[in-house]
C-alpha positions as CSV (number, residue, x, y, z in Angstrom):
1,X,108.0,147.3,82.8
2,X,107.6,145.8,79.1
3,X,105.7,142.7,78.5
4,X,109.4,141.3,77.7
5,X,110.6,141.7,81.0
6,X,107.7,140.5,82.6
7,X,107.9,136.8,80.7
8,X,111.6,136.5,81.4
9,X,110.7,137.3,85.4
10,X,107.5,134.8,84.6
11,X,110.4,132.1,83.6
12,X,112.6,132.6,86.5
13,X,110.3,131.9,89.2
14,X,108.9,128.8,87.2
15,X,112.5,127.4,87.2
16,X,113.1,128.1,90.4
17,X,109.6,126.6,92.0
18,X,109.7,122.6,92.6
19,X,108.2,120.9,90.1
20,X,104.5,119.8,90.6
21,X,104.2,116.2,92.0
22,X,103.6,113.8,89.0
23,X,100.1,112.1,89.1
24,X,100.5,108.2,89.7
25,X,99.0,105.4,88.3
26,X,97.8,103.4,91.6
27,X,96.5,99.4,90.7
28,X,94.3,98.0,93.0
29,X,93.7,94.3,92.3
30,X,90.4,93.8,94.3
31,X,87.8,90.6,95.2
32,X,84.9,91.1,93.3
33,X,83.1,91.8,96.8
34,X,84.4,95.3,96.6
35,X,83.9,96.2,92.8
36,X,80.5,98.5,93.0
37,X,82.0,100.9,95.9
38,X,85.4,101.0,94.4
39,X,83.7,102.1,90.9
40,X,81.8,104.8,92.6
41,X,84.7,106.1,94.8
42,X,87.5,106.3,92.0
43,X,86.2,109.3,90.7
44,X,86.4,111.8,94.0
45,X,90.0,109.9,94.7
46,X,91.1,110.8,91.6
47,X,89.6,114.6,91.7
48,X,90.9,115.0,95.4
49,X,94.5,113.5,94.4
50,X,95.2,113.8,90.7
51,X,96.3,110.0,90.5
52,X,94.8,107.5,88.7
53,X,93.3,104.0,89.4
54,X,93.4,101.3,87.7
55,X,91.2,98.6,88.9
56,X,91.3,94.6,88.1
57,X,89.1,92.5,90.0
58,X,88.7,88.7,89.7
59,X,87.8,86.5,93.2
60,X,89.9,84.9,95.4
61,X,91.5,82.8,93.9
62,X,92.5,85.2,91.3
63,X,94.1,87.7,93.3
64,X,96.7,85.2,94.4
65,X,97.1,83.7,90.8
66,X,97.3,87.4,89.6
67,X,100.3,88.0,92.0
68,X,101.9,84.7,91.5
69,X,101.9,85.4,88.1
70,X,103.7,89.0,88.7
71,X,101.3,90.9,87.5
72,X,101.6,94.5,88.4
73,X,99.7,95.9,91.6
74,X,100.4,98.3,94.5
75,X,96.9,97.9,96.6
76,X,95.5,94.7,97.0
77,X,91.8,94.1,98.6
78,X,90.4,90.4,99.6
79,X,89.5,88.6,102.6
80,X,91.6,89.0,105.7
81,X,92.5,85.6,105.0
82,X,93.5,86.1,101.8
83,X,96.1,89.1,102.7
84,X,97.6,87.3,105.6
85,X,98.7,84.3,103.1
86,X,99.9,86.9,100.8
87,X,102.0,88.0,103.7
88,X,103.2,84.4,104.5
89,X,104.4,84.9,100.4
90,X,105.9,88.0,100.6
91,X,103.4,89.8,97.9
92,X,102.6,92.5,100.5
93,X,103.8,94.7,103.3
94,X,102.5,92.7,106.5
95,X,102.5,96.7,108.3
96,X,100.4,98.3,105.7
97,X,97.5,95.5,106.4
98,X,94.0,97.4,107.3
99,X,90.8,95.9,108.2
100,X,88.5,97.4,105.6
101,X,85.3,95.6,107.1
102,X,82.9,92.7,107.2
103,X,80.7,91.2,104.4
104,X,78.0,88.8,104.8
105,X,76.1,86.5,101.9
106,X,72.8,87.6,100.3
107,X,70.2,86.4,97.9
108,X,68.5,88.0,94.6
109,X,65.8,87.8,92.6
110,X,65.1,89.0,88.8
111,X,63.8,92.6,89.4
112,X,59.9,92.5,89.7
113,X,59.6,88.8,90.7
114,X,58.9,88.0,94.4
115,X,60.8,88.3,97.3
116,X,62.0,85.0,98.8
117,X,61.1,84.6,103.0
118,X,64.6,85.3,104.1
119,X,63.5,86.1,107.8
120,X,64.5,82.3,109.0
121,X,66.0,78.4,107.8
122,X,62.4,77.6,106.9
123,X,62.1,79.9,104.5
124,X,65.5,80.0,103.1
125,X,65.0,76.0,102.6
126,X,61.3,76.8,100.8
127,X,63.0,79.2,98.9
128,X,65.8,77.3,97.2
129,X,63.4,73.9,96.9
130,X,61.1,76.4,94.9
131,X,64.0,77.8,92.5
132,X,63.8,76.3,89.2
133,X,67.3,77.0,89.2
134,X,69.8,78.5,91.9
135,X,73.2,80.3,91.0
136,X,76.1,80.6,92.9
137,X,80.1,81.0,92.4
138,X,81.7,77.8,91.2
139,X,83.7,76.2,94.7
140,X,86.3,74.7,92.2
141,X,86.9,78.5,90.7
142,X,89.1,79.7,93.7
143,X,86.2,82.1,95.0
144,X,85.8,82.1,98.8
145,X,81.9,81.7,98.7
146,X,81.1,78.7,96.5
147,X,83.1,76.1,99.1
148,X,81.0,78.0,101.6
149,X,77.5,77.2,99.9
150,X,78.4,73.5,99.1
151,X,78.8,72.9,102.6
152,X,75.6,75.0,103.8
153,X,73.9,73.1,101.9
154,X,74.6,70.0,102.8
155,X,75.0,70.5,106.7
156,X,70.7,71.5,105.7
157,X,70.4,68.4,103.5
158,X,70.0,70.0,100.3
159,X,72.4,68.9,98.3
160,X,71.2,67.0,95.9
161,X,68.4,68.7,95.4
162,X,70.0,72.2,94.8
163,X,72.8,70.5,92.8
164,X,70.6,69.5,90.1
165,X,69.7,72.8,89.2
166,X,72.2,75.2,90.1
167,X,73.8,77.3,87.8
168,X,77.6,77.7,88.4
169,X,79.4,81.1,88.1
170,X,82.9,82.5,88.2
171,X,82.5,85.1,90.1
172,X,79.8,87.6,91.7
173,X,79.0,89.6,89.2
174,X,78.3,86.7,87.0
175,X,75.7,85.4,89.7
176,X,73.9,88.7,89.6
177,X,74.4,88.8,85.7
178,X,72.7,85.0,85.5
179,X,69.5,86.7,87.6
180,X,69.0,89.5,85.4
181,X,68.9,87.5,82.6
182,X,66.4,84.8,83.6
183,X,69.5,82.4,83.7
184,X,68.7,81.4,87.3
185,X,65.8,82.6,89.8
186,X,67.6,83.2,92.6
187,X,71.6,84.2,93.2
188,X,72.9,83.5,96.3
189,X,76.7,85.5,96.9
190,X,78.3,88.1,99.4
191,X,75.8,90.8,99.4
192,X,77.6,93.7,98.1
193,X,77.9,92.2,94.5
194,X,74.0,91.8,94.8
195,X,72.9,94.9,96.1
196,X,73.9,97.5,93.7
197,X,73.6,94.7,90.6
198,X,71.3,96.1,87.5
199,X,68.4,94.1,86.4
200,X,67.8,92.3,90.3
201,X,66.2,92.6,93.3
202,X,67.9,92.1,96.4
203,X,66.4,89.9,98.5
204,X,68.0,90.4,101.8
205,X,71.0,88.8,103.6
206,X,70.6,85.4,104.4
207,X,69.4,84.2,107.7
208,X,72.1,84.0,110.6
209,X,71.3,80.4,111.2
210,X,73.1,79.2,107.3
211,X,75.1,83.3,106.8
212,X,78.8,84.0,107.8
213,X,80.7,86.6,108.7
214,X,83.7,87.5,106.0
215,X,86.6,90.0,107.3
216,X,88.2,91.6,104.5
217,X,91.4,94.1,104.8
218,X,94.0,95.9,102.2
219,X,97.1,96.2,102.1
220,X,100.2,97.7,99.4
221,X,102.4,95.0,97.9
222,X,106.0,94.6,98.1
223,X,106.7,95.4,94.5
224,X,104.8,99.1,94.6
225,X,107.0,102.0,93.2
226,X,105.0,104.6,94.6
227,X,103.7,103.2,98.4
228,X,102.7,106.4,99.4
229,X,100.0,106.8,96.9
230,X,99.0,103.4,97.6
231,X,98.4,103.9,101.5
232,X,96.4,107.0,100.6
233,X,94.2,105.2,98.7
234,X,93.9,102.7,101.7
235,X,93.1,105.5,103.7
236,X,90.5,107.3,101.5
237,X,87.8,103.8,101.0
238,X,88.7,103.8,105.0
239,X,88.3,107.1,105.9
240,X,84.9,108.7,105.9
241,X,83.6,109.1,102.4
242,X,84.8,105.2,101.3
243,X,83.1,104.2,104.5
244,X,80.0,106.2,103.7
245,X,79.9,104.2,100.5
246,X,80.7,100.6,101.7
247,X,77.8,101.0,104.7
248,X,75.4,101.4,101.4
249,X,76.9,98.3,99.8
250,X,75.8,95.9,102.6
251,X,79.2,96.7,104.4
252,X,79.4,96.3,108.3
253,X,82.4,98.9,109.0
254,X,84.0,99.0,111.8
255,X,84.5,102.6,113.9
256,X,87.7,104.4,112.9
């Protein structure tokens, strides 16, 4: 058979196989509390699928202004809270909601100064009176952690004290950012935007006495063209490898 023959046979059976799935472009509009794993697990998504994330994250607050605002998403990833009002609005699915896992708050240092006593109240108080300066997220900024922190502080009477000297940030990563550079002496945030944080030291999670407990979920929006690609990237930071990754963040994760 002449090489002739064999391209036209070549042709034929690519016209007649179905075309190859096209490769989508999947947004995920994220809290900043899951930025360092979703970084680190885009890449074997996007080998394993062919599609292609595109990640925003703000806080809180900016997830719901982002959507209000119609700004284009398919996956969206904040507190539990967060996605059940977003369900109340009609920005996402209410039967594609998953439980992604809990978060607690932590405390950092510049890397190479010394470890704040974490182990109880005592020494959380000692720490924070010691702190030239303290940094945490901004309670007027929509972030759910900086309301938290005003009242901690002053249900232990610290207030004022702490107040004078903190340094006020938009988001997590700014916190961490504000340790590195000598900004503040010690950040106080959820834990996962501390752990994995260049240029600081992670101190430890705050004692149970003055921590919480913060449930945060997924789920794909109502305005999604492709919600099949979005649910398999729901499944994927749920399924065993994202899971691997969030337990090293500071993650507790639930068993699947």
């Amino acid at each position: 058979m002449c090489r002739a023959q064999l391209l036209s046979i070549a042709c034929c059976m690519a016209a007649l196989s179905p075309p190859a799935a096209a490769a989508a472009d999947i947004r995920v509009l994220a809290t900043g509390v899951y930025a360092s794993s979703l970084r680190d697990l885009a890449g074997p998504f996007e080998a394993m699928t062919g599609d292609h994330l595109v990640l925003t994250i703000t806080n809180a607050g900016g997830v719901l202004a982002k959507l209000a605002a119609h700004e284009d998403a398919d996956v969206v990833m904040t507190a539990s809270a967060g996605i059940d009002a977003l369900v109340a609005r009609g920005d996402v699915r209410p039967e594609t909601k998953f439980d992604v896992a809990r978060m607690r708050l932590g405390a950092a240092v510049k890397s190479g100064a010394a470890l704040p006593d974490l182990t109880g109240e005592a020494g959380f108080r000692t720490a924070l009176l010691a702190a030239p300066t303290v940094a945490y997220i901004d309670p007027k900024g929509g972030g759910s952690a900086g309301a938290f922190f005003d009242g901690m502080l002053t249900r232990l009477g610290l207030a004022e004290a702490v107040q004078a000297k903190v340094v006020l940030c938009a988001t997590g990563a700014e916190v961490a950012s504000a340790v590195a550079s000598g900004r503040a002496a010690i950040g106080l945030t959820q834990a996962s935007e501390l752990i994995d944080a260049p240029g600081v030291a992670f101190a430890g999670f705050l004692p149970e006495a003055v921590n919480t407990w913060t449930p945060y979920a997924a789920a794909v929006t109502t305005t999604t063209q492709d919600p099949s690609a979005a649910r398999a990237f729901i499944a994927f930071v749920t399924g065993p490898n994202g899971s691997a990754r969030l337990k090293q963040a500071g993650w507790d994760v639930p068993p699947r």
